[in-house]
C-alpha positions in Angstrom: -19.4 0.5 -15.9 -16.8 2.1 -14.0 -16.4 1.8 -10.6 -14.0 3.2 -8.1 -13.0 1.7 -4.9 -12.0 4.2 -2.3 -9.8 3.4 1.2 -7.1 3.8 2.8 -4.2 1.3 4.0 -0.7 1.9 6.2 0.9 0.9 9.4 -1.9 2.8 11.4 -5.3 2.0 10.1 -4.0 -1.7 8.8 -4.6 -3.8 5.4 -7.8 -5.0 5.9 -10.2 -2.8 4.6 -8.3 -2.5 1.6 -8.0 -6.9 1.1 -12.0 -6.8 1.6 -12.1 -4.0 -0.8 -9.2 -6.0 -3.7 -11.7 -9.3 -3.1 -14.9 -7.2 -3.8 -12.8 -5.3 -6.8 -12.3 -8.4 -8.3 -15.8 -10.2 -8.7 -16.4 -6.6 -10.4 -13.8 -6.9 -12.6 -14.7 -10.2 -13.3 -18.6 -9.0 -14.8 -16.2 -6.8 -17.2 -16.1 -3.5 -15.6 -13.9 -1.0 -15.3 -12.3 -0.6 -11.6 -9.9 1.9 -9.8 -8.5 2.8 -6.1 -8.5 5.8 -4.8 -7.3 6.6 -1.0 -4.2 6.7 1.0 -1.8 4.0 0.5 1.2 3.0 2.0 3.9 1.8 -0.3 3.2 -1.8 0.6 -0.3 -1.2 -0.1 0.0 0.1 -3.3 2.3 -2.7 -4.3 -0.8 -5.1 -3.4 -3.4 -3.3 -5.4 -0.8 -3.0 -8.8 0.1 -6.6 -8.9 -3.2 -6.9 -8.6 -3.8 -5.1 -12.2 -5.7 -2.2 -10.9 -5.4 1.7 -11.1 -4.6 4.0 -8.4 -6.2 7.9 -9.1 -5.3 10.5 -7.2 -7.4 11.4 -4.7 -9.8 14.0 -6.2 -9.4 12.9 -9.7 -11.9 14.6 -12.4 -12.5 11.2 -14.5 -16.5 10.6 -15.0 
């Protein structure tokens, strides 16, 4: 299964929704599925969800 995880996280709206969202991504991961992020990111944010071995799409990506 795929399963996309879509946030957003920068100096205004803060990290937390998105480290809810990496803790959630990986217990999905972890049942061998197929995850992604897709929002707005701040450069330190997308930093956190790369070392953390997941894809970031582009916000209105056509992937089924």
């Amino acid at each position: 299964m795929k399963v996309l995880f879509c946030c957003n996280a920068d100096s205004i709206v803060g990290f937390g929704h998105l480290r809810r969202c990496l803790i959630l991504a990986e217990e999905v991961r972890s049942r061998r599925n197929q995850v992604s992020f897709e929002g707005d990111f701040a450069p330190a944010a997308r930093e956190l969800i790369t070392r953390s071995n997941f894809k970031i799409m582009k916000k209105g990506h056509t992937e089924s």
